[in-house]
C-alpha positions in Angstrom: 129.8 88.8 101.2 129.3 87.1 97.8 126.6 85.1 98.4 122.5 85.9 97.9 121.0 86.6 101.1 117.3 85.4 101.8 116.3 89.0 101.5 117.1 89.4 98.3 115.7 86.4 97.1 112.3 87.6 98.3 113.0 90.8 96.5 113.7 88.6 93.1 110.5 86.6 94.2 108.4 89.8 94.5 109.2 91.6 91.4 108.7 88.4 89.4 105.3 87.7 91.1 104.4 91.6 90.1 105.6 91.1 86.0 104.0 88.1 84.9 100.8 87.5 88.1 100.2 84.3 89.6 98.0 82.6 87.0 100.8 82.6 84.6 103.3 81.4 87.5 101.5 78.6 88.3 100.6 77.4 84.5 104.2 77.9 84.0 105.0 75.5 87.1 102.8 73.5 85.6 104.2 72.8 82.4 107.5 72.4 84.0 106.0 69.9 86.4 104.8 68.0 83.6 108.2 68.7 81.0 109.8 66.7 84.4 107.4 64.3 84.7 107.8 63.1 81.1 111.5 63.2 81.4 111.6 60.7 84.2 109.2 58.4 82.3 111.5 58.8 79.2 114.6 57.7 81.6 113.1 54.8 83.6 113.2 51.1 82.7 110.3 50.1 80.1 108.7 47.5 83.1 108.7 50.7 85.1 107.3 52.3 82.7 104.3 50.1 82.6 103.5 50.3 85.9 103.9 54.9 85.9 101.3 54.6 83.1 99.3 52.0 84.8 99.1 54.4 88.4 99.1 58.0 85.7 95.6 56.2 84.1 94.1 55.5 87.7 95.2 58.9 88.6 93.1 60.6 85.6 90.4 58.3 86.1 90.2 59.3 90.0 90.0 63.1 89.1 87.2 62.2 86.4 85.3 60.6 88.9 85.7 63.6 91.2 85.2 66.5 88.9 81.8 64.4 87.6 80.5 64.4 91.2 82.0 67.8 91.8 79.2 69.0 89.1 76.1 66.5 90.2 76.5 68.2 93.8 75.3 71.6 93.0 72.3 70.1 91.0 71.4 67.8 93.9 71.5 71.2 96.3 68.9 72.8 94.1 66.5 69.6 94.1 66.7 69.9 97.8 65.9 73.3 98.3 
């Protein structure tokens, strides 16, 4: 009788989605996601540490590759057309 049922929950989830909108949710969840991120790098091993920078700069460079052909593709469309 004490505990939160699953109904209520979506109730709480609802009314929280309504106050502050999705955008904000999800730059909130973010910014947590990255606050967590940081803290597990702070509380690994320094040769572990080498390696999560090592695969975080081949992540970065993989979405800089993307998001540069993301933004040819529409200018190739236009040639074509």
């Amino acid at each position: 009788m004490g505990g939160i049922s699953i109904w209520q929950l979506l109730i709480v989830a609802l009314i929280v989605i309504l106050l502050f909108g999705t955008k904000k949710l999800r730059s909130l969840g973010g910014d947590l996601g990255g606050a967590v991120k940081g803290f597990k790098n702070a509380m690994s091993p320094e040769d572990e540490k080498k390696s999560i920078e090592d695969k975080d700069q081949e992540i970065n460079q993989t979405a800089a590759t993307s998001q540069q052909a993301a933004e040819k593709q529409p200018e190739s469309k236009d040639k074509q057309a």
